[in-house]
N, C-alpha and C positions, 0 to 999 in steps of 0.2 A: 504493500500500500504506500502511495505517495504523498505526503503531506505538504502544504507549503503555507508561506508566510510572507507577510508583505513586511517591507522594511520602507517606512513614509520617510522624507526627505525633511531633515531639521530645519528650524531657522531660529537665530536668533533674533526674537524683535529688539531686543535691548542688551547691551554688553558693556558692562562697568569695569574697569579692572581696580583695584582697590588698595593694590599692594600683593605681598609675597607672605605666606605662610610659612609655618616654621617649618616642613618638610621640601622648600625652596620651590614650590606651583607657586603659580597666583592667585591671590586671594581677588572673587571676583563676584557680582550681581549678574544676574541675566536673568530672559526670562525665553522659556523655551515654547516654542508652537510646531506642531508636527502638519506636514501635507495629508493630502491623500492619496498623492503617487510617490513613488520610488521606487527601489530595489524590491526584487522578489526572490526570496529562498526556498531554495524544495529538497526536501531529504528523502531517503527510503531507506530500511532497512539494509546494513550490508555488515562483513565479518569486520572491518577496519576501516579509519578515518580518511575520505578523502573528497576534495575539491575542484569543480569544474566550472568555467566560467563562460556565459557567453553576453551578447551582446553588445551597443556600440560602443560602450569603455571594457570591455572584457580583457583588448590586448594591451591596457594599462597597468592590468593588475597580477601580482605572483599569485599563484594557488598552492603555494607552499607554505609549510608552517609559518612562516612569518606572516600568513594573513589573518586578517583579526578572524575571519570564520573560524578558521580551522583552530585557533587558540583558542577563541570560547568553546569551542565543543571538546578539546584537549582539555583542557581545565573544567567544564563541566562533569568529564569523566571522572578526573582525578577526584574532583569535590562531592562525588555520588559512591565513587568503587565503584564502578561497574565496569561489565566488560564489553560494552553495545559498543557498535560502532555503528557509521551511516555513512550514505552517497549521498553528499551536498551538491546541488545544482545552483548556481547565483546568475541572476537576470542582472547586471549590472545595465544602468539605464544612466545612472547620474555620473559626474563626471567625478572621477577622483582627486583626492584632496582638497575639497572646493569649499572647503566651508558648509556644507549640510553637512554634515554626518554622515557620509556614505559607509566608510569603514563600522563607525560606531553603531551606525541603523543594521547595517549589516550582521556586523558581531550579537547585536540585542534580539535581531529576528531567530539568529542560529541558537540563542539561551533559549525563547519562547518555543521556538522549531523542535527542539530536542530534548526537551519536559516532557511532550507529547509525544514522541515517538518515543519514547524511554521509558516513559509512564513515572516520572520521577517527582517529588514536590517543587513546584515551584520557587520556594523557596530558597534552594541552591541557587537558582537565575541570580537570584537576588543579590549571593552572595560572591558571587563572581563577578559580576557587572562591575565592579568597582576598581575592578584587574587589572582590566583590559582597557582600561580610559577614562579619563571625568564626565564626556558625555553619555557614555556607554547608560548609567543610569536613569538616565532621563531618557534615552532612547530605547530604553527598555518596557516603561512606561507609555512612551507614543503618546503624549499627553500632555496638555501647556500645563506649564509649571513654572515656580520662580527657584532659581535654584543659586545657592553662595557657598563659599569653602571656596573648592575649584569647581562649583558647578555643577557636585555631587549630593551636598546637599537639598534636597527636594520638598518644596513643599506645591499641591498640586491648586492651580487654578482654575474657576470658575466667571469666566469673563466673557461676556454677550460681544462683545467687539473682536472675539478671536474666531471663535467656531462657524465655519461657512464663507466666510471671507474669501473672494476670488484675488490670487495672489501672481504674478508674473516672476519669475524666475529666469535670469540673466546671467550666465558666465562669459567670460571672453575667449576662455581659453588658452589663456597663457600660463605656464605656471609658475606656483607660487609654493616659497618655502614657512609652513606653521611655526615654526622655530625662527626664521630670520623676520615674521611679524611681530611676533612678541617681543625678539630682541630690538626691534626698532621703535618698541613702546619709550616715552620717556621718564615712566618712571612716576609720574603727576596723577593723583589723586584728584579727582577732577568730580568725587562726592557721589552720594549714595543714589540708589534706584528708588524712585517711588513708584510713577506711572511709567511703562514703557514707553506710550505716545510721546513723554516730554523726555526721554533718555538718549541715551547716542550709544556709538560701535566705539570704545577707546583704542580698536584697533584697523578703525577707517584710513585715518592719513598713514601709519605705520603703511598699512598696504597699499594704496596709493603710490606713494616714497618708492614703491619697488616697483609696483606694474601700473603702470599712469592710464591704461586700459579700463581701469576701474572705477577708476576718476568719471571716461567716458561714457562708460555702462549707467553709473549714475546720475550722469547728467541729461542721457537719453530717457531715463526713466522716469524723471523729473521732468522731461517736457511733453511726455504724454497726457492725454484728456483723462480725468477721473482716474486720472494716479493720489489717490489721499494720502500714503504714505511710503516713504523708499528708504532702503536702507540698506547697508552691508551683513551679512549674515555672517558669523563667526569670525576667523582669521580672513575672512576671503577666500578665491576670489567672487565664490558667488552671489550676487546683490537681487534685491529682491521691492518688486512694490506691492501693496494693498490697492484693491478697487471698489470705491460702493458698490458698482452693478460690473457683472458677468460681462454684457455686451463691451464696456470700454476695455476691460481687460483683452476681449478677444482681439478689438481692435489695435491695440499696443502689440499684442502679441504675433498679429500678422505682419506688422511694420518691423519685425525683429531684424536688423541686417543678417546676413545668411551665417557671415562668420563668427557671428556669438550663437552659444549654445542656448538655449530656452524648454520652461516646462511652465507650460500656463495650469494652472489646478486650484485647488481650494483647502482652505486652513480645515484639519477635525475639528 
């Protein structure tokens, strides 16, 4: 039997960075909102662990242990005993390293994917998600949340301005190092999260600084009809707008120039 699992494309509407914690992360505010497209994961039963990738970022990605799948289900073993194994199939759809969480939707889809093929509590997902990445928890969940620490800490949201929200989804494509945006933060406390609406990305210009493409993604975005809001999503490079209505969305979304990548969808 084939099981599969959908892995929604992150975004952050809000990203504060705060400072550095005593295990050297960043101490940080955000507040997370999940799509309703992205990545798809399918497992079946098999004697041992392994991964196969297809689709339009497929030839981006290793499918060896060094992929977040294949260590959440390696680590989900260990943290179970058990001796299951499975054939992982990943629909990679989103581009990688882009600031959605694709690794992390990814890794979170294979905890939820392999509870159920395993028949094991829940529980464990729980307790490994934290392993494998700061977002990893949140993406475990698939669910808007405000989250601080590094981002692991969660507490979950109930907000009418998030759920249904027609959203446009912009990368450029260029890429971009998570590590050399952070390092190009300055460092500036620039104060705490209340509303996301009135909040910022502290790691917008950082990324900018590097891929000035970003800069442009956002300012295409910004001169769309019934764009209400636009913003940078995680480290970059992917940027993202809100729409009151469906129809202006589509409209932005047909105007997309060819060589940025796009996923027009809507917020859970």
């Amino acid at each position: 039997m084939i099981f599969s699992e959908p892995a929604p494309a992150k975004l952050n509407l809000a990203l504060h960075l705060r400072g550095k914690l005593p295990d050297g992360r960043h101490r940080l505010e955000t507040v997370f909102a999940f799509c309703t497209d992205g990545d798809l994961l399918g497992a079946e039963e098999a004697e041992g662990l392994s991964l196969s990738a297809s689709g339009p970022f497929a030839a981006e990605l290793s499918t060896g242990e060094g992929n977040l799948v294949l260590r959440a289900a390696i680590l989900l073993r260990e943290a179970t005993r058990t001796d299951q194994g499975a054939l992982l199939t990943l629909q990679k759809n989103l581009p990688v390293a882009s600031g959605i969480g694709g690794g992390s939707a990814d890794a979170a889809a294979a905890l939820r994917l392999l509870t159920r093929l395993w028949k094991i509590d829940p529980a464990h997902a729980s307790e490994v998600a934290p392993i494998l990445g700061s977002d990893v928890p949140a993406c475990l969940l698939s669910m808007s949340a405000r989250g601080v620490g590094a981002g692991d800490e969660l507490e979950l949201l109930n907000d009418p301005r998030i759920s249904g929200t027609s959203v446009l989804l912009i990368n450029p494509l260029v890429p971009l190092s998570t590590g050399e945006v952070f390092g190009r933060w300055d460092g500036e406390d620039r104060g705490p999260l209340s509303d996301w609406r009135d909040g910022r990305n502290d790691l917008e210009a950082p990324a900018v600084s590097l891929v000035p493409e970003i800069g442009e993604v956002l300012n295409w975005l910004l001169a769309q009809r019934g764009a209400a809001f636009v913003r940078m999503s995680g480290s970059g490079a992917t940027c993202f707008a809100l729409f009151d209505h469906e129809s202006a969305r589509d409209e932005a979304a047909s105007a997309v120039p060819e060589r940025w990548w796009h996923l027009a969808t809507y917020l859970r």
